[in-house]
Structures are given as structure tokens and as C-alpha cells.
PQR file of N, CA, C, O and H, with PARSE charges and radii, in Angstrom:
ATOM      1  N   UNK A   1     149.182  78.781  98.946 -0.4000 1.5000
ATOM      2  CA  UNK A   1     147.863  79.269  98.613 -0.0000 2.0000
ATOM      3  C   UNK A   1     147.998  80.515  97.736  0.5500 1.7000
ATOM      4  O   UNK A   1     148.683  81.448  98.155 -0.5500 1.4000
ATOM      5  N   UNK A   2     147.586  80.569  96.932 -0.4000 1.5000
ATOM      6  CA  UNK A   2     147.573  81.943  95.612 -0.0000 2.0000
ATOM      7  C   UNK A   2     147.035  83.480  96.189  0.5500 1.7000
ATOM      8  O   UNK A   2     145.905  83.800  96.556 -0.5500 1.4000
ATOM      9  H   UNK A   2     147.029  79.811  96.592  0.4000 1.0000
ATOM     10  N   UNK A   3     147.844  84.006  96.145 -0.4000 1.5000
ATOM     11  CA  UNK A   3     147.376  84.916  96.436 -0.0000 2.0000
ATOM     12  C   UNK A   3     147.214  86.687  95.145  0.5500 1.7000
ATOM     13  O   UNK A   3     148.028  87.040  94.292 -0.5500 1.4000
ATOM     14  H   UNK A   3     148.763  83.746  95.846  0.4000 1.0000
ATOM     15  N   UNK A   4     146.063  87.281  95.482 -0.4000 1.5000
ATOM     16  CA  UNK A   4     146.211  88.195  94.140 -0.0000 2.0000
ATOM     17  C   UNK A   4     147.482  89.190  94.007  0.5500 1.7000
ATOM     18  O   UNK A   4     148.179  89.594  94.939 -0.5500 1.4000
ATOM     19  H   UNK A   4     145.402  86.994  96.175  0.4000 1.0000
ATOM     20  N   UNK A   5     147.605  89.459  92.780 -0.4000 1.5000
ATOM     21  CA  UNK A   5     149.197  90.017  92.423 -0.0000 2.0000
ATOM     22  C   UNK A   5     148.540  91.176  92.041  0.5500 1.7000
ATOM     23  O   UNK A   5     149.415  92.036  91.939 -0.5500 1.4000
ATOM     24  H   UNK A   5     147.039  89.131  92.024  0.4000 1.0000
ATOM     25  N   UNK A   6     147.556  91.606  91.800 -0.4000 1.5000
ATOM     26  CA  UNK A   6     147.029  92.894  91.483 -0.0000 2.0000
ATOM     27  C   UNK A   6     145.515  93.389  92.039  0.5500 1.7000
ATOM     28  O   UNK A   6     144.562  92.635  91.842 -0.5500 1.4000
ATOM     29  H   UNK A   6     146.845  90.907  91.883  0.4000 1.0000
ATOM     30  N   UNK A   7     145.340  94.501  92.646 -0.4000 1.5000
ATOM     31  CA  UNK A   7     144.492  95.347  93.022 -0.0000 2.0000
ATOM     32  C   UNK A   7     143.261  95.384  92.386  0.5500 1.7000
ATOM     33  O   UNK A   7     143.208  96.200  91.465 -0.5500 1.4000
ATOM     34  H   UNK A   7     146.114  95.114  92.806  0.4000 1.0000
ATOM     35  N   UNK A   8     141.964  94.558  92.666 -0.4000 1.5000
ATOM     36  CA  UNK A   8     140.443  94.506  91.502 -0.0000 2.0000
ATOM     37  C   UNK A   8     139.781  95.611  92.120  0.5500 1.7000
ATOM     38  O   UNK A   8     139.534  95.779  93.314 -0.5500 1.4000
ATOM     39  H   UNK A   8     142.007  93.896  93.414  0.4000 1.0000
ATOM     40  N   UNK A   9     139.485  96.467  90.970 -0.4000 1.5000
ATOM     41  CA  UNK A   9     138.465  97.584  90.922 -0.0000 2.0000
ATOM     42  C   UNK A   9     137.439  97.326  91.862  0.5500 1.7000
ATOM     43  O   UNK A   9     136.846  96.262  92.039 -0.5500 1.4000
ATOM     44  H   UNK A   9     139.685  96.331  90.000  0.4000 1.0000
ATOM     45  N   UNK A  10     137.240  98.769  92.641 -0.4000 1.5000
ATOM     46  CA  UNK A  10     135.672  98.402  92.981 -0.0000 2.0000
ATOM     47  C   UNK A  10     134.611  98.237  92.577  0.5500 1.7000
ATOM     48  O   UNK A  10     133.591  98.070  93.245 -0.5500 1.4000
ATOM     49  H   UNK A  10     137.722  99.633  92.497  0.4000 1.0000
ATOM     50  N   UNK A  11     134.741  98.266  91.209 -0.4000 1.5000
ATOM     51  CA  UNK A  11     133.641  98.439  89.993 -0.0000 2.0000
ATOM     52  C   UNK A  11     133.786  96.762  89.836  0.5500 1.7000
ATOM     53  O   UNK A  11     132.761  96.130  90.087 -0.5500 1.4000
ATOM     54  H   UNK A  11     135.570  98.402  90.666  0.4000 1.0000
ATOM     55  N   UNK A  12     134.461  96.331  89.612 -0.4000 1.5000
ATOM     56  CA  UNK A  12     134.779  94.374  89.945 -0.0000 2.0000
ATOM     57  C   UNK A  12     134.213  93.701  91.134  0.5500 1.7000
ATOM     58  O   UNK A  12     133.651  92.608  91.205 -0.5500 1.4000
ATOM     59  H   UNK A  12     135.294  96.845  89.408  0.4000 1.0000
ATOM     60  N   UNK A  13     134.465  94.550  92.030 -0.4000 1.5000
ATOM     61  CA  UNK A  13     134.424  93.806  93.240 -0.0000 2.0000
ATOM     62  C   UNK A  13     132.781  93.505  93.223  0.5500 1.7000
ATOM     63  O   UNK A  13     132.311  92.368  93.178 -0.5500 1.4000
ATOM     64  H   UNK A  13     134.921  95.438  91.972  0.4000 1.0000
ATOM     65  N   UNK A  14     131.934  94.830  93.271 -0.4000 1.5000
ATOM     66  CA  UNK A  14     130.576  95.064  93.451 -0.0000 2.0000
ATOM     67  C   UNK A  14     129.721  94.110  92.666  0.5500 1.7000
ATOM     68  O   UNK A  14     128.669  93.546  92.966 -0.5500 1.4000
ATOM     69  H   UNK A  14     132.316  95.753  93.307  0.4000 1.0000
ATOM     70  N   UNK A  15     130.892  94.070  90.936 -0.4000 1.5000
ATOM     71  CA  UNK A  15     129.638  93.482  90.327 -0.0000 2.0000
ATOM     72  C   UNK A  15     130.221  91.824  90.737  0.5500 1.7000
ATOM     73  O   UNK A  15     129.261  91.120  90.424 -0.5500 1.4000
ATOM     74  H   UNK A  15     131.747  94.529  90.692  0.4000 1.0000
ATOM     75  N   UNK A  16     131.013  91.162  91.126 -0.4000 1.5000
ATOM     76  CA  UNK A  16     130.932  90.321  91.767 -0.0000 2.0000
ATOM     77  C   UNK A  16     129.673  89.567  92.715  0.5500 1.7000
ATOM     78  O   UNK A  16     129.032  88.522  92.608 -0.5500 1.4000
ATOM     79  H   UNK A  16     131.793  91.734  91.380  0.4000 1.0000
ATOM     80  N   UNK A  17     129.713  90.919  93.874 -0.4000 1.5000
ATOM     81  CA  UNK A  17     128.479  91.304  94.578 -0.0000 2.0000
ATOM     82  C   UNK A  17     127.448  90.990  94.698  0.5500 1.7000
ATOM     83  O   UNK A  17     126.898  90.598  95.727 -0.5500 1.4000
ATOM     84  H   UNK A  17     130.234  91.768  93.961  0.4000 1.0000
ATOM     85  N   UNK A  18     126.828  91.170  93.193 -0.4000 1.5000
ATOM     86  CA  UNK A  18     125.845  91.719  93.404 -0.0000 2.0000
ATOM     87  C   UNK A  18     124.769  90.570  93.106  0.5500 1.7000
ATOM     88  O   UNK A  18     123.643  90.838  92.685 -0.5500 1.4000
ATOM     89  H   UNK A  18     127.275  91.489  92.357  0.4000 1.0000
ATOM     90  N   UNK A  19     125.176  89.375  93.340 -0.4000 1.5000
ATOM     91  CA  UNK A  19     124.657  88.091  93.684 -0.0000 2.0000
ATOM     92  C   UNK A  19     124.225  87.803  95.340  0.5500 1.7000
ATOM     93  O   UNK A  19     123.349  87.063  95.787 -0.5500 1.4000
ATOM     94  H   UNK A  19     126.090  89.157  93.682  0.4000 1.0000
ATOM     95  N   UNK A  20     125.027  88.532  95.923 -0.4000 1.5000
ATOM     96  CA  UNK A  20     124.904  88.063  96.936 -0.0000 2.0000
ATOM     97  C   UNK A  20     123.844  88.961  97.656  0.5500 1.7000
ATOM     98  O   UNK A  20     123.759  88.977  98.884 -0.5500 1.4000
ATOM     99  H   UNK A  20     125.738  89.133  95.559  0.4000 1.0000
ATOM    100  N   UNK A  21     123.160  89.597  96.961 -0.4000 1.5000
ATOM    101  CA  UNK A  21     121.829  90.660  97.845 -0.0000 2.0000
ATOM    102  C   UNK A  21     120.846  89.692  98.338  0.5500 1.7000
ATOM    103  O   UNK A  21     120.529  88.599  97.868 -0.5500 1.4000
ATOM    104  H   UNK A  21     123.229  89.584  95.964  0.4000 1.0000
ATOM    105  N   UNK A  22     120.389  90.362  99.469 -0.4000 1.5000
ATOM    106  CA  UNK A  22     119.429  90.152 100.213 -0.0000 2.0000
ATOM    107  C   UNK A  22     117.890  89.595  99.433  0.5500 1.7000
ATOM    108  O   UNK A  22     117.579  90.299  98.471 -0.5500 1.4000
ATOM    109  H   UNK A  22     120.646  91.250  99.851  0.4000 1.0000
ATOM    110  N   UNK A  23     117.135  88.691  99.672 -0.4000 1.5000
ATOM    111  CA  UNK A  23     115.732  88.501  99.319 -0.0000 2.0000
ATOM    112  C   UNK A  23     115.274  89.116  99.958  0.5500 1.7000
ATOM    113  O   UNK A  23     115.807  89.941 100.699 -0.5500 1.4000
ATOM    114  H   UNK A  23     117.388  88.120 100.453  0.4000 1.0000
ATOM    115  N   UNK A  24     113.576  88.751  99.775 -0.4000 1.5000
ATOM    116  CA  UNK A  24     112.529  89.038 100.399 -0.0000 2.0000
ATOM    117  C   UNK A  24     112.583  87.948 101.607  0.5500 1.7000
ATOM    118  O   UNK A  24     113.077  86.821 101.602 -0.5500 1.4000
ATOM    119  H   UNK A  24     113.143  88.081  99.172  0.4000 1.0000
ATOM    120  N   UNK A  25     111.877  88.688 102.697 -0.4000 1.5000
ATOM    121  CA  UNK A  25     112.038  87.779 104.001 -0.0000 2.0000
ATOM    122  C   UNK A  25     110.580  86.682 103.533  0.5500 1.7000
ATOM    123  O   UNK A  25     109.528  86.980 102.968 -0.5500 1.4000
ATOM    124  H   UNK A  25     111.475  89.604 102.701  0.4000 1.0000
ATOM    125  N   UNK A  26     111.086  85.360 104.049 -0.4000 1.5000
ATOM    126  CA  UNK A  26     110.190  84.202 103.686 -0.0000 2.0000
ATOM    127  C   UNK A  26     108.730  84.566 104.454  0.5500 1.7000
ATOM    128  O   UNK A  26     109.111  85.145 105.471 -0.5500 1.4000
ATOM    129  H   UNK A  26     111.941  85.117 104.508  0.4000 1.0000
ATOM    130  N   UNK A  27     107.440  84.529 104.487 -0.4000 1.5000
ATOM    131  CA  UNK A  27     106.600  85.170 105.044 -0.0000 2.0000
ATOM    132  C   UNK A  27     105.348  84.223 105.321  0.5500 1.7000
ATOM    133  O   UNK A  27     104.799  84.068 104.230 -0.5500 1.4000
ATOM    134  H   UNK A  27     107.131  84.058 103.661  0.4000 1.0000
ATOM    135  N   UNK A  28     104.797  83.664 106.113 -0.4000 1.5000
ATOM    136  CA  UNK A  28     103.871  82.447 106.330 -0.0000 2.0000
ATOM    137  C   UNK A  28     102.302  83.413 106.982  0.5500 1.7000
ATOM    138  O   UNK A  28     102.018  84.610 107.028 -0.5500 1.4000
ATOM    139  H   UNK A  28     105.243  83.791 106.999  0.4000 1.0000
ATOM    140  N   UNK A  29     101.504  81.990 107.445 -0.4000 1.5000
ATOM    141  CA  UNK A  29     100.116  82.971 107.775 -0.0000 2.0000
ATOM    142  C   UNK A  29     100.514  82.191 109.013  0.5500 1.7000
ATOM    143  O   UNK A  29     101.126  81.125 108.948 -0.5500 1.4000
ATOM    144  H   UNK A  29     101.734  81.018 107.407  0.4000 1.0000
ATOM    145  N   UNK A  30     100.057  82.898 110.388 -0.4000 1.5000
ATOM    146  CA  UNK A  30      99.910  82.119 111.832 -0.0000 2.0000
ATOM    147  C   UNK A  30      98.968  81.296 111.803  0.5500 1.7000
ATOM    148  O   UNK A  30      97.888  81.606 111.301 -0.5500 1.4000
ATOM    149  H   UNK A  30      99.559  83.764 110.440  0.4000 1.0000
ATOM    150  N   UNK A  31      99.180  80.173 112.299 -0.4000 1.5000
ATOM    151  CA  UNK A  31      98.298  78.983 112.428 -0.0000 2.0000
ATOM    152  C   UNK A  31      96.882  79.454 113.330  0.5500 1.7000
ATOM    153  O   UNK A  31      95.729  79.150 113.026 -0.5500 1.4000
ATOM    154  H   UNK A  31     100.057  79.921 112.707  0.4000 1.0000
ATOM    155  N   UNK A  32      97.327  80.311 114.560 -0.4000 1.5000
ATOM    156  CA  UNK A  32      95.829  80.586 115.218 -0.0000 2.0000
ATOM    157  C   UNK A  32      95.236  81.807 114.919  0.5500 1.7000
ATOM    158  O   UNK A  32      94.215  81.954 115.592 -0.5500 1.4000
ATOM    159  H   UNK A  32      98.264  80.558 114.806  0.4000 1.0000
ATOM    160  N   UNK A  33      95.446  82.655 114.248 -0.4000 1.5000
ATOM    161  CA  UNK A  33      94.838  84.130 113.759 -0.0000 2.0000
ATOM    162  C   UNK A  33      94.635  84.104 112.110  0.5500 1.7000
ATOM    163  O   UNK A  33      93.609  84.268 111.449 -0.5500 1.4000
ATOM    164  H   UNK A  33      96.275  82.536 113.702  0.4000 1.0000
ATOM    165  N   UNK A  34      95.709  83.893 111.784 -0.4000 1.5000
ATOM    166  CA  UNK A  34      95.364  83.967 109.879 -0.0000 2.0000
ATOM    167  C   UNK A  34      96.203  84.974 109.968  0.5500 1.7000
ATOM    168  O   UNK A  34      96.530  85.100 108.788 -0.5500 1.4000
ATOM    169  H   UNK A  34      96.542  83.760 112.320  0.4000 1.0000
ATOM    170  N   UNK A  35      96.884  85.926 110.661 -0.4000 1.5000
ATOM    171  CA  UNK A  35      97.488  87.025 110.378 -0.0000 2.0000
ATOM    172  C   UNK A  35      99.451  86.033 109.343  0.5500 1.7000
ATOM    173  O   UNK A  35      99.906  84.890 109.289 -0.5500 1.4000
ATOM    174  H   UNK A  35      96.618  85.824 111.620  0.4000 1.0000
ATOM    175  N   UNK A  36      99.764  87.061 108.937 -0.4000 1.5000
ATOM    176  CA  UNK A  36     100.661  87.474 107.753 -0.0000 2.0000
ATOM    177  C   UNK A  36     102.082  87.343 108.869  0.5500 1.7000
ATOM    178  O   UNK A  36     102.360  88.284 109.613 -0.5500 1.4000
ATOM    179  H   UNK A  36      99.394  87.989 108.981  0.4000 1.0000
ATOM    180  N   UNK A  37     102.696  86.375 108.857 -0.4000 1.5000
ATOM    181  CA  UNK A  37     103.772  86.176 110.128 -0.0000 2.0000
ATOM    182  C   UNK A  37     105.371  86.306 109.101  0.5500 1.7000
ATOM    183  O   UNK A  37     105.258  85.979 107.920 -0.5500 1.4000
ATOM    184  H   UNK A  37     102.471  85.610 108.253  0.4000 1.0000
ATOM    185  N   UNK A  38     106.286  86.612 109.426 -0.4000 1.5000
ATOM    186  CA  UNK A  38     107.905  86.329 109.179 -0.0000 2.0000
ATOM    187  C   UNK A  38     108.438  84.762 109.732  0.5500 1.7000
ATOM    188  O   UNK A  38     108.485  84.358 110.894 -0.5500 1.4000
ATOM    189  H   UNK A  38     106.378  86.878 110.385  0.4000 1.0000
ATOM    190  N   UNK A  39     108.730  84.208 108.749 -0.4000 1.5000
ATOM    191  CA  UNK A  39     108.998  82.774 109.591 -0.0000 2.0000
ATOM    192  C   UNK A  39     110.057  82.739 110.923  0.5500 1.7000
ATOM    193  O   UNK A  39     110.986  83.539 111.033 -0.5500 1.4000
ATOM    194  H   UNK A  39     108.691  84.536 107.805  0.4000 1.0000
ATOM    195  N   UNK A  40     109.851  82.009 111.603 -0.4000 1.5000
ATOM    196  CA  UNK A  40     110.455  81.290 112.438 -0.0000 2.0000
ATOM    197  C   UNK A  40     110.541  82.343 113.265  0.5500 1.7000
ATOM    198  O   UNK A  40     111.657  82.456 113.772 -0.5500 1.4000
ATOM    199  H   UNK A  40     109.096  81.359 111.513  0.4000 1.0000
ATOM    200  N   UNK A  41     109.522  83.394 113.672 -0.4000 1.5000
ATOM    201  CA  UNK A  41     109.194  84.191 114.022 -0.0000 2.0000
ATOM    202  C   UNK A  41     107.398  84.115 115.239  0.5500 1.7000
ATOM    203  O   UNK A  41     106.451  83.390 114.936 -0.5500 1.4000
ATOM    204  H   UNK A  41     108.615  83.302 113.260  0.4000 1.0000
ATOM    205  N   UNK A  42     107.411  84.896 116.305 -0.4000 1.5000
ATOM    206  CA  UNK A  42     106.062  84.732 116.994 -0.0000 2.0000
ATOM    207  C   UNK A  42     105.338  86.266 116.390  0.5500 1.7000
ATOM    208  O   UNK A  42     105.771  87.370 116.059 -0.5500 1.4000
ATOM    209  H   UNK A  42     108.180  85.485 116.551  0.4000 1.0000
ATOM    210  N   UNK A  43     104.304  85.749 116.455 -0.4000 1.5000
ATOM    211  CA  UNK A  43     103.198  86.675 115.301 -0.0000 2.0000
ATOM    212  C   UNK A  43     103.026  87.862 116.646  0.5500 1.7000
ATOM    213  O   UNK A  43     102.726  87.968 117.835 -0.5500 1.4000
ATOM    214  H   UNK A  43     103.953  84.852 116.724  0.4000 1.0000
ATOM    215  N   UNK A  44     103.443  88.577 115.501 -0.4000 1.5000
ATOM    216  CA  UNK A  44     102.744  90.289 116.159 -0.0000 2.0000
ATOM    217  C   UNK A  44     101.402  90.353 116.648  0.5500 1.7000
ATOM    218  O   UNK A  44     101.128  91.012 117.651 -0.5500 1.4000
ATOM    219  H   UNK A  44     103.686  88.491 114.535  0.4000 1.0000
ATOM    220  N   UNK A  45     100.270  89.496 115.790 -0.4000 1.5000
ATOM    221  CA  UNK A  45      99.386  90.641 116.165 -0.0000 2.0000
ATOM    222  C   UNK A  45      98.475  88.925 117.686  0.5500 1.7000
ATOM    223  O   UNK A  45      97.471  89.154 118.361 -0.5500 1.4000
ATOM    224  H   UNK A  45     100.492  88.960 114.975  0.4000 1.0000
ATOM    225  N   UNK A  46      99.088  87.830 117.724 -0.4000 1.5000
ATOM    226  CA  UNK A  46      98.128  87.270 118.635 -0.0000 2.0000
ATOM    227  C   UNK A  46      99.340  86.604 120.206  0.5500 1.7000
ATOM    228  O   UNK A  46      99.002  86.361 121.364 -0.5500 1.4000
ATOM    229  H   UNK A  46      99.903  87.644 117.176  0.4000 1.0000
ATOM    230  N   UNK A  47     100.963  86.485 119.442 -0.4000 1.5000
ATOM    231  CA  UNK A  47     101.642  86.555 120.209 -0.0000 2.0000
ATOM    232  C   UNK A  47     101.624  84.814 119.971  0.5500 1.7000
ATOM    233  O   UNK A  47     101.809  84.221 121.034 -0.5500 1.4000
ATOM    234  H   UNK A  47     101.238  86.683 118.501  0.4000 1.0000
ATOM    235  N   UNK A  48     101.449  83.974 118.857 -0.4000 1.5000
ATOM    236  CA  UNK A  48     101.768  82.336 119.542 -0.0000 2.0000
ATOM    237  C   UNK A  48     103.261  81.713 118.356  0.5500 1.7000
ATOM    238  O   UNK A  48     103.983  82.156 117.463 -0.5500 1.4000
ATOM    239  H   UNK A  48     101.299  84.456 117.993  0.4000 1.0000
ATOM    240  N   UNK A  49     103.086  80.777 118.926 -0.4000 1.5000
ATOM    241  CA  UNK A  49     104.494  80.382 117.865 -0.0000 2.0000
ATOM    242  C   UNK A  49     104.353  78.638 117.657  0.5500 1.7000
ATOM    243  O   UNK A  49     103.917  77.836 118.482 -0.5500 1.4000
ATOM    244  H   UNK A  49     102.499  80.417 119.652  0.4000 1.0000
ATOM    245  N   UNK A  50     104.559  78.529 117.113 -0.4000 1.5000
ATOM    246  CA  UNK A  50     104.184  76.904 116.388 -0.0000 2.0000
ATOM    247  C   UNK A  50     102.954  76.124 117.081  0.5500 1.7000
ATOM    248  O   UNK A  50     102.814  74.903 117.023 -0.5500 1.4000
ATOM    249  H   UNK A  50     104.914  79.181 116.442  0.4000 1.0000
ATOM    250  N   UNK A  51     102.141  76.956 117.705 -0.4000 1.5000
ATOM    251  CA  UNK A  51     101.151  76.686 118.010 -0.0000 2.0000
ATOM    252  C   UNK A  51     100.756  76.857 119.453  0.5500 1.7000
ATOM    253  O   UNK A  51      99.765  76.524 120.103 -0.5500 1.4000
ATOM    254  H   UNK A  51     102.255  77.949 117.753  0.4000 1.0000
ATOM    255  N   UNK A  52     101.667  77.372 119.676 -0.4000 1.5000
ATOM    256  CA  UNK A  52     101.860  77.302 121.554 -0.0000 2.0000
ATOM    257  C   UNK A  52     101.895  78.818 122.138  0.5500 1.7000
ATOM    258  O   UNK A  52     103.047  79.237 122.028 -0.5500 1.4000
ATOM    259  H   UNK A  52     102.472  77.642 119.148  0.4000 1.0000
ATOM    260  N   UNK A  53     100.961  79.867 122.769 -0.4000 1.5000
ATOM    261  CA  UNK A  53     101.269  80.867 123.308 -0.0000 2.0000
ATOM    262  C   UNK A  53     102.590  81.163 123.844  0.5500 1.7000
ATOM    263  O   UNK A  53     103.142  80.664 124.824 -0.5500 1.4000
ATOM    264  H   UNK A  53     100.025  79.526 122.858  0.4000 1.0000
ATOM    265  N   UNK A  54     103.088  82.237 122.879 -0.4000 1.5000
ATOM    266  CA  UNK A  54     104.891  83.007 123.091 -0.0000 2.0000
ATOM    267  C   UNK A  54     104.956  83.329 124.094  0.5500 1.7000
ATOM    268  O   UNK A  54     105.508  82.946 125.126 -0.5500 1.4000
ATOM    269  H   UNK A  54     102.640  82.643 122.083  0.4000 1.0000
ATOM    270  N   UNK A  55     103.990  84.552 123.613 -0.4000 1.5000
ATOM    271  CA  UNK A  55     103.696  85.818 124.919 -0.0000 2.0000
ATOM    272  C   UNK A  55     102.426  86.281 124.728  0.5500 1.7000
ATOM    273  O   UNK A  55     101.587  86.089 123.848 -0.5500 1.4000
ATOM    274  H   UNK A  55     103.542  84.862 122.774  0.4000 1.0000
ATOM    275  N   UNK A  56     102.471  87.320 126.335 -0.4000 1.5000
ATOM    276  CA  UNK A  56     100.917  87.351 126.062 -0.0000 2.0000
ATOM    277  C   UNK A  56     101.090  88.629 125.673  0.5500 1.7000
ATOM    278  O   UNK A  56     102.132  89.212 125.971 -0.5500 1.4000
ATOM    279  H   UNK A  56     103.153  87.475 127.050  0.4000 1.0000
ATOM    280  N   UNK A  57      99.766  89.454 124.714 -0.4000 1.5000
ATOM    281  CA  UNK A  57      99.854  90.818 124.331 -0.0000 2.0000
ATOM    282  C   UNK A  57      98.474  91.292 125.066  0.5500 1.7000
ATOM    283  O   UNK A  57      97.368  90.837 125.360 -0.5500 1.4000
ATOM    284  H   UNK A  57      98.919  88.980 124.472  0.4000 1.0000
ATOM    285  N   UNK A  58      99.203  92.442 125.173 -0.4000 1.5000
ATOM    286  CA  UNK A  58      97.931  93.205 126.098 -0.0000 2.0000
ATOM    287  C   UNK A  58      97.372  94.194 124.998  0.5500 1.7000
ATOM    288  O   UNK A  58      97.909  94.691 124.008 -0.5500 1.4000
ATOM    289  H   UNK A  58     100.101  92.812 124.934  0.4000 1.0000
ATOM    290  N   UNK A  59      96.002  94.308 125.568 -0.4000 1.5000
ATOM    291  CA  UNK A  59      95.079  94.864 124.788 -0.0000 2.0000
ATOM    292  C   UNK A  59      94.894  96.342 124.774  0.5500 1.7000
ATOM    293  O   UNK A  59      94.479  96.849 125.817 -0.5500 1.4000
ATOM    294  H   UNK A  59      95.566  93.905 126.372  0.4000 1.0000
ATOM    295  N   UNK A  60      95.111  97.028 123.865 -0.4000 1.5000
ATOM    296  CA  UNK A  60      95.199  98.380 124.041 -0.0000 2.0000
ATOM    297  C   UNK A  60      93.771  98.898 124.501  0.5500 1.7000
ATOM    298  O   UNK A  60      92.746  98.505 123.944 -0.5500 1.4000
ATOM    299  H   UNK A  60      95.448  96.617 123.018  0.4000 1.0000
ATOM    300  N   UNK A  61      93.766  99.687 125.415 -0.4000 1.5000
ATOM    301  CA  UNK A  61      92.619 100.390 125.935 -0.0000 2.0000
ATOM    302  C   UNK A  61      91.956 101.979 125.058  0.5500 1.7000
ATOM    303  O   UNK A  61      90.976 102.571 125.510 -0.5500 1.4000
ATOM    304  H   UNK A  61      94.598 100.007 125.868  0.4000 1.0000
TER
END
């Protein structure tokens, strides 16, 4: 298996790199609120997840 015979800059390495950055997280609406969800994720603001109560959230007083 080949292995490197010389030392690549970190100035190489990075711009290599710099393909591999992070996106934007994929972002959907919840099916029972309309609220603004992170996929594959249970919604902050009503607590359900593919349609089925996650958890329950309590109501601030």
C-alpha cells in the first residue's frame, strides 16, 4: 500500500478540506403545529414526532 514519502503543508491539507464543511442543518415544518422543526428530530415547541406525541411539554405558568 503507498505510502507518502513527503510531509503536505498544512496550507494543503486544509485546502483539501475545505470540501468537507458542514451544511446547513436540513429543516422541515411539524406536521401538528406548523412550527419550523430540524429533521428527524421531535419539535420543540408541541413535543410530537412523525405524528405521534414524543413528550409531553409543560406549560409555562
Amino acid at each position: 500500500m503507498p505510502n507518502p514519502k513527503h510531509r503536505h503543508s498544512k496550507q494543503r491539507r486544509n485546502k483539501r478540506r475545505t470540501h468537507d464543511k458542514a451544511v446547513a442543518p436540513a429543516v422541515t415544518k411539524c406536521s401538528n403545529c406548523g412550527a419550523t422543526v430540524r429533521m428527524h428530530r421531535v419539535c420543540p415547541e408541541c413535543g410530537h414526532y412523525r405524528g405521534k406525541l414524543a413528550i409531553v411539554k409543560e406549560v409555562a405558568v
